[in-house]
N, C-alpha and C positions, 0 to 999 in steps of 0.2 A: 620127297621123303617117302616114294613107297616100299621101300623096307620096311621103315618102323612104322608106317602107317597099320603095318599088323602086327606090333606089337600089343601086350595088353596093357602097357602103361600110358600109350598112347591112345588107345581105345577109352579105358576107364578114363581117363583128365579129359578127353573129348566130352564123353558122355555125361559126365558132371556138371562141366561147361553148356551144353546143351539144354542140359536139366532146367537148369537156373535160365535163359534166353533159350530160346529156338534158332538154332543154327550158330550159336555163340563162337563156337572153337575153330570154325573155317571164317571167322568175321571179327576178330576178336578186337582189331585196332577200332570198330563200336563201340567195347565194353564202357567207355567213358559216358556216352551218350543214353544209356539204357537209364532205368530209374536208379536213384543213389544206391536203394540197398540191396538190388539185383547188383549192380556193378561194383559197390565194396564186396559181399558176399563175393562174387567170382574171383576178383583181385586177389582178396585175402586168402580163396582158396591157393591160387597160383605162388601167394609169398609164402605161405605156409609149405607148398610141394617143392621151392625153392630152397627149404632148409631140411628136406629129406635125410635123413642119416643112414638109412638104408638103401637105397635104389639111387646110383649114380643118373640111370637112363631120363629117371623120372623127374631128378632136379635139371637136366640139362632140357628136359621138354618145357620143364613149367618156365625155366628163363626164358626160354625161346618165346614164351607167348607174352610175360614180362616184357621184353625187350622190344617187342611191336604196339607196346602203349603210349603214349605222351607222356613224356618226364615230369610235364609241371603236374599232372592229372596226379601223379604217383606223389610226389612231393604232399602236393595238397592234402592229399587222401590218406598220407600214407599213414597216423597214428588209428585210424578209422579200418584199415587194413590190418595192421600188425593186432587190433586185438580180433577182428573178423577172422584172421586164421588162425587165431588163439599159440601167436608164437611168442616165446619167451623169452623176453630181452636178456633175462638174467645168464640163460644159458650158451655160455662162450661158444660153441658148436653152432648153434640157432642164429646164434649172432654172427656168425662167421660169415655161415654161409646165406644170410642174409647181405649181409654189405657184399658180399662176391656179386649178389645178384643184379644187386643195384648197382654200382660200380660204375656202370655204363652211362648215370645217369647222375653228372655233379651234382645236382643240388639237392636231390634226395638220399643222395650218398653223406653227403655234409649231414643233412637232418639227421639220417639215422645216427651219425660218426658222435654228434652232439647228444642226441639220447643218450650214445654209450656209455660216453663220458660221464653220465649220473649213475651207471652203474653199481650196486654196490658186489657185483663181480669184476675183482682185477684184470682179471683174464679180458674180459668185454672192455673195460678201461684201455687196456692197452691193444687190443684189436683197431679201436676207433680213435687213440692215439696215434698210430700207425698210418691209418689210414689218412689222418687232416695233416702229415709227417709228407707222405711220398700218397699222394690220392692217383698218380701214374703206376702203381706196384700192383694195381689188379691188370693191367693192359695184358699182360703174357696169358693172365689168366681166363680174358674177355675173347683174347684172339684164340684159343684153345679151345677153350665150348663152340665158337664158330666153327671153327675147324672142325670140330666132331660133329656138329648139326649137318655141315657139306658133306662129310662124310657117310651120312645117313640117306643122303639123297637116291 
């Protein structure tokens, strides 16, 4: 990754990461390990950068560090996450691109898919309809941010 290694999206989510553990963002598959609310804190940073609306660059870094966590870690954690980065289940957008993030990770994909479903936004209703419908319909999507994570190499 030394292209984006000098980006500044990848700078700032490092140094964040760092902030909260010492040396956290070159170690991150730790964060489970660290004290609960150092490691929800960090998490919840990352699911929260996960549903960026503005900066493409920024949601494909914070998946990338997402995606080197332990699925049951995130399952477990994950309502202790979703309000640690103060993400809003209600908004279809947030929602979205939350279950994109998690996607890679069935059973906290189901969790979230099952929050959604209490929605009382249809739009998030049918996002997570969708997803317990065809939970294979994020893969083009899963292998697309890979691809552009290799591409950054």
């Amino acid at each position: 990754m030394s292209g984006i290694t000098e980006r500044w999206e990848y700078k700032r989510i490092c140094s964040h990461l760092d902030t909260l553990s010492p040396e956290l963002s070159g170690h991150i598959r730790r964060l489970p390990a660290l004290p609960e609310e150092t490691a929800v804190a960090a998490g919840g940073y990352l699911l929260a950068g996960c549903c960026d609306s503005t900066n493409e660059i920024w949601v494909v870094l914070c998946r990338e560090k997402i995606w080197q966590l332990p699925g049951d870690w995130l399952t477990e954690k994950l309502e202790k996450l979703i309000k640690a980065g103060g993400i809003d289940l209600t908004d279809d957008y947030e929602y979205a691109n939350l279950l994109a993030a998690l996607a890679i990770f069935e059973k906290a994909a189901k969790k979230l898919a099952g929050m959604g479903l209490a929605s009382p936004n249809l739009e998030v209703r049918e996002y997570a309809a969708d997803y317990l419908a065809e939970p294979t319909s994020y893969d083009k999507l899963i292998a697309q941010t890979k691809a552009q994570l290799e591409s950054w190499q």
